[in-house]
N, C-alpha and C positions, 0 to 999 in steps of 0.2 A: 542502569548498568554502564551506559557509555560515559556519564558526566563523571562516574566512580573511576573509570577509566583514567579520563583524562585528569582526572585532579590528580589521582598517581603519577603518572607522568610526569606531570608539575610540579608533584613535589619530590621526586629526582633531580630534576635540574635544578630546584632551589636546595636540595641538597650540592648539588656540586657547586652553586654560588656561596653558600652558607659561609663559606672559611677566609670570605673576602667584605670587607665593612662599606658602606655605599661609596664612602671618599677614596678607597684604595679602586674600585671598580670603575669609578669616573675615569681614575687616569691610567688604567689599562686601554692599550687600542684594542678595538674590534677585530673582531674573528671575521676576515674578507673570504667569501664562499661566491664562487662565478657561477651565474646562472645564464647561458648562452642559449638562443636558438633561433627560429624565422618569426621574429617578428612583424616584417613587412615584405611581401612578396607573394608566392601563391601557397606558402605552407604557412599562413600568417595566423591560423586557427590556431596550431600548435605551439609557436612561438608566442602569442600574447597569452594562449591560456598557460602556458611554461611560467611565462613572468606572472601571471595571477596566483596561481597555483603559491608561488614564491612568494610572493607578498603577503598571503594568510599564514605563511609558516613564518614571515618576520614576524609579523603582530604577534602570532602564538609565543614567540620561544622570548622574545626580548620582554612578553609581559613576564615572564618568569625567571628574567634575569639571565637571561643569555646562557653560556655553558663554561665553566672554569672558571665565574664569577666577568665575564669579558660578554659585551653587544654582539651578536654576528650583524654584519653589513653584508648586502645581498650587491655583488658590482656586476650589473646586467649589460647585456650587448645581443644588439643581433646582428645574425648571421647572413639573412636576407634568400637562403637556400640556396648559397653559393661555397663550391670547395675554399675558393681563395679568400673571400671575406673570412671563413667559419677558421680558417689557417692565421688569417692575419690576425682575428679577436682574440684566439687562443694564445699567442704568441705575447699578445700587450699584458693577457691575464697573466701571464707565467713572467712576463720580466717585467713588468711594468707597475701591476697592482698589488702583486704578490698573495694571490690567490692561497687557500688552503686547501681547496677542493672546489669542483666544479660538478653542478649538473645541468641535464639540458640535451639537446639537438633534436631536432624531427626529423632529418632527413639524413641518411644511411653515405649516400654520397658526401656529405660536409664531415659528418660525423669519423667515419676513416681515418682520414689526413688530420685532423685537428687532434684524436683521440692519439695518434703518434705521438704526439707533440707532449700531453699531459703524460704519456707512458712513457716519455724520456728524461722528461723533469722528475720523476715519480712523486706527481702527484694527483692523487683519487680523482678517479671519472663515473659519475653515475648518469649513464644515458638514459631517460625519461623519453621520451618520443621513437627516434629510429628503429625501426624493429628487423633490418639485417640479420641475420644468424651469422653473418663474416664479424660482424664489430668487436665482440668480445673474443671469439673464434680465434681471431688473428692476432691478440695479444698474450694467448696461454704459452705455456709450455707445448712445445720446445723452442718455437719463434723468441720470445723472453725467457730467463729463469722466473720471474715474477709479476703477474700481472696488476697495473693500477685499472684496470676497464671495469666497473659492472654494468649492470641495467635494471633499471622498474618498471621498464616495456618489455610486452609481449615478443618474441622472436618469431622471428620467420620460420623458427625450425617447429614451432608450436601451431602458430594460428591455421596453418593448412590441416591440422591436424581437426581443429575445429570448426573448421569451414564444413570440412570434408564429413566429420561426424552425422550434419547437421543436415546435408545436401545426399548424402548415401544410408546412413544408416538410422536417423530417423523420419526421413522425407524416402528413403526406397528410390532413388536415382541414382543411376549411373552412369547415362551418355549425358557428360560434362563438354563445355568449351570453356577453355581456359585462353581469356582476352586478357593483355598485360600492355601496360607503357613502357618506351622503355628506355627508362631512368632506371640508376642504378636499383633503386627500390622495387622498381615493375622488374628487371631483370634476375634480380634474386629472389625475390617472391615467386615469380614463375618457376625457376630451379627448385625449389622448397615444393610448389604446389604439384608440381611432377613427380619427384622422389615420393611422395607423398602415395601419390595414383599409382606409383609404380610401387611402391610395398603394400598397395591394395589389390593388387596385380591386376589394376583395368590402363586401359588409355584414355584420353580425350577424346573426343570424336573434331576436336579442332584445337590448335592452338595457336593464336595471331593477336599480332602486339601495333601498335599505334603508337603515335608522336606524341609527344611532352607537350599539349598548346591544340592538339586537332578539337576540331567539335564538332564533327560527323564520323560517325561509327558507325553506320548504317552498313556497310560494306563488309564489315566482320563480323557483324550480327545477322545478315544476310545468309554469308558463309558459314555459321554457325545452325541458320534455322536448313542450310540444303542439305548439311551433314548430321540432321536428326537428334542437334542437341533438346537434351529433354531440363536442362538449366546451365546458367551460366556462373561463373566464376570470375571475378576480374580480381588484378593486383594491379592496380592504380594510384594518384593521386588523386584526391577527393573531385578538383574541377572535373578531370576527364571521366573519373566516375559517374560525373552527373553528366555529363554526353553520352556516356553510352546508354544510363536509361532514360534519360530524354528521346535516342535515336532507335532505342526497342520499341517506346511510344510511336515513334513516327512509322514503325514497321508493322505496329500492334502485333509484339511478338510478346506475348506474356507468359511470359517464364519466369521461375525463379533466378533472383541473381540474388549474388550473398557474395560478398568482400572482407577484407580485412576492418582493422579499427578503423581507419580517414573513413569511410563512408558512415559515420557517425558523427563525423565533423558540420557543423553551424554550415559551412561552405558546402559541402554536397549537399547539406538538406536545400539551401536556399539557391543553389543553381539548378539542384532538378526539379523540385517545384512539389507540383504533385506526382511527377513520373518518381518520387522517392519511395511512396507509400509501397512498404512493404518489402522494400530492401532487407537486408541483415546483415550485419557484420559482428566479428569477433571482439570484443572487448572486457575491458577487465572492472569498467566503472561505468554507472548511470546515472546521469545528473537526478533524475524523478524519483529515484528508489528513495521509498521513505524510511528506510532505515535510521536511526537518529541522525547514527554517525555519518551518515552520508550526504541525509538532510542537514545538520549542522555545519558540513564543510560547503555545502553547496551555498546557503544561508551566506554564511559568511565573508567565501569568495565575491558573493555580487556584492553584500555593503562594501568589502576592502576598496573593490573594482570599481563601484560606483556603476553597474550594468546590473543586467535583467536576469542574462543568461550566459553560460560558459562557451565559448565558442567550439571547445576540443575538451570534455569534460573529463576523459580520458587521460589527455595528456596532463591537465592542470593538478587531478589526484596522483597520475604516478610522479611528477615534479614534485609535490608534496613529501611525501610518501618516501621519494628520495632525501630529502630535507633533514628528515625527521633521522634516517637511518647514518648518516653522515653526522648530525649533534648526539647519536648515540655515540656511534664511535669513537668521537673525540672524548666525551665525556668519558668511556671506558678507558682509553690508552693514556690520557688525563696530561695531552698534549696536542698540537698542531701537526707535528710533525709526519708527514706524508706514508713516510713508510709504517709506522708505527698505525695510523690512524688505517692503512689500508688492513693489517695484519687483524686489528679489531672488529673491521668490516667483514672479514672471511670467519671470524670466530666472537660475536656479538654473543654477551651473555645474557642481556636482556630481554625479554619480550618489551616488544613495543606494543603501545597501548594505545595510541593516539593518530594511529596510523589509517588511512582511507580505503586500500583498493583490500589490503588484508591485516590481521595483524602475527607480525612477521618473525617468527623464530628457527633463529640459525638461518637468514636468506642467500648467505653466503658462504661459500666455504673455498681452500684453494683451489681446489680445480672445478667450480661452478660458480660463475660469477654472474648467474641471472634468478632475480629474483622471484620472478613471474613462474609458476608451476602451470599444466595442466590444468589444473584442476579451479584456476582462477580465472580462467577467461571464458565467459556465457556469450551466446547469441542475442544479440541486440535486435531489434526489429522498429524501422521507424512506419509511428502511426500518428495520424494526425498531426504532420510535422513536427514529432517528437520522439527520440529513441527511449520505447519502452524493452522489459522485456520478450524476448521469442519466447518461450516455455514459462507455463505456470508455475511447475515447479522450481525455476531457477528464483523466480518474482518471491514464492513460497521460504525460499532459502538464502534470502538474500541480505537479511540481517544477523545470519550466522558468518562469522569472520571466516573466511577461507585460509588456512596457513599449508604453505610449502612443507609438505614429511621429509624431515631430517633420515636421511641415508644412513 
C-alpha cells in the first residue's frame, strides 16, 4: 500500500514536469527553498536532523523531476539558536538567494524575529521544529491582514494537553511539579502547561524554573519531593532535561517525569544516560515504528546521511513532511509566486501521499495555520536507550495515517 502510495505521488509531479522536454528543463533555474535551523550549538539535534530530513526530500522530488518541470535546490544555513544569526540568515535568504519558501527553526526564540522578516517579504514559512503557540499566533489576523506563518510541529497549545492526558488521566496523578528553563521555549511552555492545569481546574503542587546551561536540579527536585509532588513535568531543552533526571537519580527520587518532544532527542538520551530509562515525551514520529512508511523514511535518511541514527527523528519527519506540502502547493498554484503559493497552502486540494508524520488533507486553512492536530501526537517512552512507544495501543495504531478533521 505505501509503495502504491508513493508511486502516486510521483506520478503527479512527473505530471506537472510532463509539459516540459529534458533540454527546456536543463535550462530553467531551480526552485531555491531555505531550509534554516541549529545546526551547530545546543539545539544541534534539531537543526542537523532539519537538514537530513531535507536532503531525503531532495533525492525524492528531483528523482521525479522536480515540480513545474524545474530542480528544487535546497539553500541551507544555520542558525546556531541564536535570535541575531536566525535574523541575519533570514535576511541573505530573502535578498540575497531569492528563496521561494522556507522551512525550519527549532527554537521559538530565533524563530520570532526571523519569521517577521519572511511575513514582510511574503513569503511562506513552515516552522518544522519550534513548538511556541505565539509563532503562528502572532502573525494571524488582526496583527496582519494575511498570514505567510505555518508549522509541521506540535504547538505548545497542544503537547501540555498530552503530557497532561498521560500523567492525570491515564496514570491517575495529580500532584504535578512543573520545572521549566527559562528560555523563551521553557517560558511559554510553562504558560501553556498552566492554562492547561488550570482548565483542569488543579494547581501544581510546585512550579520552578532553572538557567539555560545549569546542571544541578537537585534543589528543585528537592522542593518538588517536600511539596508531595507525586510526578514531574518539565518544559526544557533536551541538555537540561537530562539534568534534571540525572539529578532525580542523585536524590533517588523516582517519579514519573514526562516532557515535551526534545526529550526524545539523540542529546537527552545520551547526556542522561540510563537516568532516561522511562522518560516520555510528546511526539508526533518514531524512528523504530515499523510501519513501511516510517521504516522506509527512517531507511533512507541514514543512507542519504550517511549515519546510523536520526538524531531529532521528529524534527527530520516534520521538515520532511513540510517539504513535501510546499512542492504541493507550488505545483497546485502552478507558480513560485509567494502569495499565490501561501493561498494553496491554506486550500491544498490534494491528499498527500508520501508524507511521514500523517498523510495530510486540508492541513491548512486561513485562519489555522498548524498542521499538527491532537490527535497526532502519542506518548514516546524511552527503553533501552531507544524511544519506543508508551501505549500498546498507539504501537497497535501506528501504521494507520493519522489525518487533521477538516472543520
Amino acid at each position: 500500500m505505501a509503495m502504491q502510495k508513493r508511486s502516486t505521488y510521483g506520478f503527479i509531479f512527473c505530471l506537472a514536469a510532463a509539459g516540459f522536454s529534458a533540454s527546456a528543463q536543463a535550462e530553467l533555474p531551480p526552485i531555491k527553498i531555505g531550509v534554516i535551523g541549529p545546526i551547530t550549538g545546543p539545539s544541534e539535534d534539531m537543526g542537523q536532523s532539519m537538514i537530513g530530513g531535507a536532503r531525503v526530500f531532495l533525492a525524492d522530488i528531483n528523482q521525479v523531476g522536480g515540480v513545474l518541470g524545474r530542480k528544487i535546490e535546497l539553500v541551507e544555513r544555520d542558525d546556531r539558536a541564536k535570535p541575531d544569526v536566525g535574523s541575519a540568515m533570514a535576511k541573505e535568504m530573502i535578498e540575497k538567494e531569492g528563496v521561494v519558501a522556507v522551512v525550519g527553526f527549532g527554537n521559538t526564540g530565533v524563530a520570532l524575529p526571523a519569521a517577521k522578516l519572511f511575513q514582510e517579504a511574503k513569503i511562506p514559512l513552515i516552522v518544522t521544529g519550534a513548538t511556541g503557540a505565539t509563532i503562528t499566533k502572532s502573525f494571524m489576523p488582526p496583527a496582519y491582514p494575511v498570514s505567510y506563518i505555518f508549522r509541521t510541529s506540535a504547538s505548545d497549545a497542544l503537547q501540555p494537553i498530552v503530557i497532561l492526558n498521560d500523567v492525570i488521566d491515564r496514570r491517575k496523578i495529580d500532584k504535578i511539579a512543573v520545572l521549566h528553563d527559562e528560555s523563551p521555549y521553557g517560558q511559554f511552555g510553562k504558560q501553556s502547561m498552566l492554562a492547561e492545569l488550570d482548565r483542569r481546574k488543579l494547581k501544581p503542587v510546585l512550579v520552578e524554573g532553572f538557567k539555560v546551561g545549569d546542571q544541578d536540579m537537585t534543589a528543585q527536585l528537592q522542593h518538588a519531593r517536600d511539596n508531595g509532588a507525586q510526578a514531574i513535568v518539565m518544559y526544557c531543552l533536551a541538555p537540561e532535561g537530562a539534568m534534571v533526571v540525572k539529578s532525580a537519580d542523585k536524590l533517588k527520587l523516582r517519579l514519573p517525569i514526562v516532557g515535551p518532544w526534545g526529550m526524545s532527542q539523540q542529546t537527552f538520551i545520551d547526556k542522561a544516560g540510563q537516568s532516561a530509562e522511562g522518560v516520555r515525551s510528546s511526539v508526533t514520529f518514531i524512528e523504530n515504528e515499523l510501519s513501511s512508511v516510517s521504516n522506509q523514511f527512517s531507511l533512507t535518511y541514514r543512507n542519504v546521511n550517511k549515519t546510523n541514527h536520526i538524531p531529532s527523528a521528529v524534527a527530520a519527519a516534520q521538515t520532511y513532511d513540510a517539504l513535501r506540502l510546499i512542492t504541493l502547493a507550488i505545483f497546485q498554484a502552478n507558480t513560485v509566486d509567494g502569495a499565490k503559493v501561501k493561498d494553496a497552502l491554506e486550500n491544498l486540494q490534494v491528499h498527500t501521499t508520501s508524507t511521514v508524520v500523517s498523510r495530510y488533507f486540508k492541513p491548512f486553512s486561513a485562519t489555522d495555520h498548524e498542521a499538527i492536530a491532537l490527535n497526532m501526537i502519542v506518548m514516546g517512552e524511552i527503553r533501552n536507550g531507544k524511544v519506543a512507544y508508551a501505549y500498546r495501543e498507539d504501537a497497535s495504531s501506528g501504521s494507520i495515517a493519522r489525518t487533521k478533521k477538516v472543520q
